[in-house]
C-alpha positions in Angstrom: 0.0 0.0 0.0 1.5 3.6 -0.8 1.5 6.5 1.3 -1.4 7.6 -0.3 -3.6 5.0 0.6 -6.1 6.1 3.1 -6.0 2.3 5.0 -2.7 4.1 6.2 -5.1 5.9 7.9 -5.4 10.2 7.6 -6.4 10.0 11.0 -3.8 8.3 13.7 -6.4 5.5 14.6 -9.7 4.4 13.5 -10.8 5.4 17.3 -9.9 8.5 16.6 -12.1 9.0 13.5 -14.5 11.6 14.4 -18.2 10.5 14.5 -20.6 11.7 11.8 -21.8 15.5 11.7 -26.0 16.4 11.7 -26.1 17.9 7.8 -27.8 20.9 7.2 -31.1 20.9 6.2 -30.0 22.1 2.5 -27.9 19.3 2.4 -30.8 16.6 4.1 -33.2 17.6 2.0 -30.6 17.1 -1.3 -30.0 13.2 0.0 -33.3 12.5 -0.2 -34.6 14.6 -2.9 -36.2 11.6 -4.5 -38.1 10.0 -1.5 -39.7 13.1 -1.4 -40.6 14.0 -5.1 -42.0 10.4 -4.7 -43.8 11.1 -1.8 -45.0 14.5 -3.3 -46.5 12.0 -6.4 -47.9 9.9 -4.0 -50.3 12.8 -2.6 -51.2 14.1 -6.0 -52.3 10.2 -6.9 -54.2 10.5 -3.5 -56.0 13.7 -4.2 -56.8 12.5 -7.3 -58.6 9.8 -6.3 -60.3 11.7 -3.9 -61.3 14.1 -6.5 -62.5 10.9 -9.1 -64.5 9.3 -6.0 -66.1 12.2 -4.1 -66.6 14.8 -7.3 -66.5 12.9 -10.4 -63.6 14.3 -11.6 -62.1 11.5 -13.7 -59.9 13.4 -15.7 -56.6 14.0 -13.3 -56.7 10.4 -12.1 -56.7 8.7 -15.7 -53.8 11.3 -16.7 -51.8 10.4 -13.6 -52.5 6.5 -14.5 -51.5 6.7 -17.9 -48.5 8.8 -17.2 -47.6 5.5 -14.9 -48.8 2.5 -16.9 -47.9 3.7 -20.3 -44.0 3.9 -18.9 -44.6 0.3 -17.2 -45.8 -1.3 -20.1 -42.9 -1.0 -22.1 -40.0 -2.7 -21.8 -37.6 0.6 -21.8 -39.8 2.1 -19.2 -39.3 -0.7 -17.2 -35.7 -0.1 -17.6 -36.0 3.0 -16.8 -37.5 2.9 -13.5 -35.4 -0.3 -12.3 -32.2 1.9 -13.5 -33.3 4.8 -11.3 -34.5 2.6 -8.2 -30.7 1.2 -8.1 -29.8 4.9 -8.4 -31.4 5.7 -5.0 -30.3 2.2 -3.5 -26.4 3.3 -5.0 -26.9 6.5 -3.7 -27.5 5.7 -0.1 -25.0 3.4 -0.3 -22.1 5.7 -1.4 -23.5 8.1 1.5 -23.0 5.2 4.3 -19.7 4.0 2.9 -18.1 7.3 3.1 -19.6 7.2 6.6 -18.3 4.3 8.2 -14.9 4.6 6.6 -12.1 7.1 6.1 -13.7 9.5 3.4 -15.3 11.7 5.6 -14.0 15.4 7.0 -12.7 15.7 10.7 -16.0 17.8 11.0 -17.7 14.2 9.9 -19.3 15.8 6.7 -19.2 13.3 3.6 -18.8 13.8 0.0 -21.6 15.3 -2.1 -23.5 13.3 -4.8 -24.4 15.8 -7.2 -26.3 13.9 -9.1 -26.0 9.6 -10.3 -27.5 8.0 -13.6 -28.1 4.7 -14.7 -26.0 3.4 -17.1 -25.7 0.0 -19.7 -23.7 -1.5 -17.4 -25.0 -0.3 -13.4 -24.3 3.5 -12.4 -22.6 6.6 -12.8 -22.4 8.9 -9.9 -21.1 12.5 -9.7 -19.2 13.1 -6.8 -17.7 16.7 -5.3 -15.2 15.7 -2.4 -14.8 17.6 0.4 -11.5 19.5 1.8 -8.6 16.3 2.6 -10.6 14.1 0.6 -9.4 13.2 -3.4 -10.1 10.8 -5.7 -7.6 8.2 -4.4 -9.2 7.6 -1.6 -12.3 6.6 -3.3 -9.8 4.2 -5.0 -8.7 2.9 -2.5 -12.1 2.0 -1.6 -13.3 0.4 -4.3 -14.0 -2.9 -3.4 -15.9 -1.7 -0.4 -18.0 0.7 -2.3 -18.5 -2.6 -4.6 -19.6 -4.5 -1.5 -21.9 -1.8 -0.2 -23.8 -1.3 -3.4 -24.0 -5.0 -4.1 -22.0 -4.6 -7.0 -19.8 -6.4 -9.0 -17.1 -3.8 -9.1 -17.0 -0.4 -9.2 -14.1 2.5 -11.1 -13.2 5.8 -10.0 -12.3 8.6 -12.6 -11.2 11.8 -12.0 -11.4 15.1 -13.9 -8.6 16.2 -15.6 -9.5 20.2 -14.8 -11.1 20.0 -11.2 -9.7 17.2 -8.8 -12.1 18.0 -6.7 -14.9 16.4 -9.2 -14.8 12.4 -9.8 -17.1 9.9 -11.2 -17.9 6.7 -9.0 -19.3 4.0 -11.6 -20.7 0.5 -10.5 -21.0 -2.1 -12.3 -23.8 -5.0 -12.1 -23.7 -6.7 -15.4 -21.9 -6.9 -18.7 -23.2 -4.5 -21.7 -25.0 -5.4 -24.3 -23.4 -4.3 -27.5 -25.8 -1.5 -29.2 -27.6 -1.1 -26.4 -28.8 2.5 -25.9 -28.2 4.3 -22.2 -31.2 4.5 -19.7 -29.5 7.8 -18.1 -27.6 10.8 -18.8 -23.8 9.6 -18.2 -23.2 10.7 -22.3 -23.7 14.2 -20.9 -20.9 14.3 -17.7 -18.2 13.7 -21.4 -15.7 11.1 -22.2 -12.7 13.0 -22.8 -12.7 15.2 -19.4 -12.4 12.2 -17.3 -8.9 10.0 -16.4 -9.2 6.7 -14.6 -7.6 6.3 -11.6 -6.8 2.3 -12.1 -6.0 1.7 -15.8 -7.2 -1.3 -17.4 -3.6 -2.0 -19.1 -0.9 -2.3 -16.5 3.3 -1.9 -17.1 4.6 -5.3 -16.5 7.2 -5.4 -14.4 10.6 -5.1 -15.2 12.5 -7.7 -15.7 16.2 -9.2 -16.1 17.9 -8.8 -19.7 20.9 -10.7 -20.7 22.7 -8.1 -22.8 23.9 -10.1 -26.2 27.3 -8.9 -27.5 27.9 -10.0 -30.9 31.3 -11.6 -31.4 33.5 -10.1 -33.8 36.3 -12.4 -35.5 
């Protein structure tokens, strides 16, 4: 393990690490942005039936059915919304990893997840790191961020401008060749990303018999 890796521990013990900070309520409601758009859908459904039942107004409730059953019916809106539940589930699971290992602040505040997309293979999330946090930690991680989002593995890139920015993808599955992208990962770019474990390694250097041609 180099110097670098966080298991050498940035703090002197793990009983040392500082317990996890309250987050601001900015930053509470951001985590669980979707439970509550869901839970804000949920009430409209409610009213609606309300509204069908007690007034006769049919017209919001079969728009709100429609606008679910049409997706559910088709095979890419069933994509869809299984790509984005394991976007909630990955999420989470990024949040509570940073938590109950080395990648948080002395303060105890976490990493932010700007926003995470499904992708052909699992998902990509966009990550800002805090201050003493970079992108090799999450490397060094990677198997446990794998573990925690019940992955098969997961790769860390880094932006080549901002090191404060990286890209956190799981993978669940093998793509399928021509298969089009559930999310928006085409839009975080290609080219302003660098991964942090490279897929074609140096081998090692080894011992050479230097050949002298003989002369005479």
């Amino acid at each position: 393990m180099s110097p670098r890796n966080p298991r050498n521990q940035i703090y002197p013990g793990y009983e040392d690490l500082p317990p996890a900070g309250r987050p601001g309520i900015l930053t509470a409601l951001w985590r669980i942005r979707t439970e509550l758009l869901l839970i804000a859908a949920l009430a409209l459904f409610v009213l609606a039936v309300v509204a069908a039942t007690q007034d006769g107004v049919w017209l919001p409730f079969i728009m709100l059915s429609s606008a679910v059953s049409f997706p559910a019916a088709t095979r890419y809106g069933r994509g869809w919304f299984v790509g984005h539940f394991w976007c909630v589930i990955t999420r989470h699971r990024l949040q509570r990893t940073c938590l109950e290992t080395t990648m948080h602040t002395r303060s105890g505040r976490i990493p932010l997840v700007l926003w995470i997309t499904p992708t052909v293979t699992g998902e990509k999330a966009l990550i800002m790191t805090r201050a003493g946090i970079s992108a090799e930690e999450f490397e060094a991680y990677a198997e446990e961020i794998a573990a925690a989002c019940w992955a098969r593995s997961s790769r860390v890139y880094r932006h080549r401008k901002w090191a404060s920015l990286l890209i956190v993808e799981t993978v669940r599955r093998d793509g399928v060749p021509g298969a089009a992208s559930p999310g928006l990962d085409r839009f975080y770019g290609r080219r302003a990303w660098v991964s942090l474990r490279p897929d074609v390694e140096e081998p090692p250097d080894l011992p050479q018999t230097l050949l002298v041609p003989l002369v005479g």
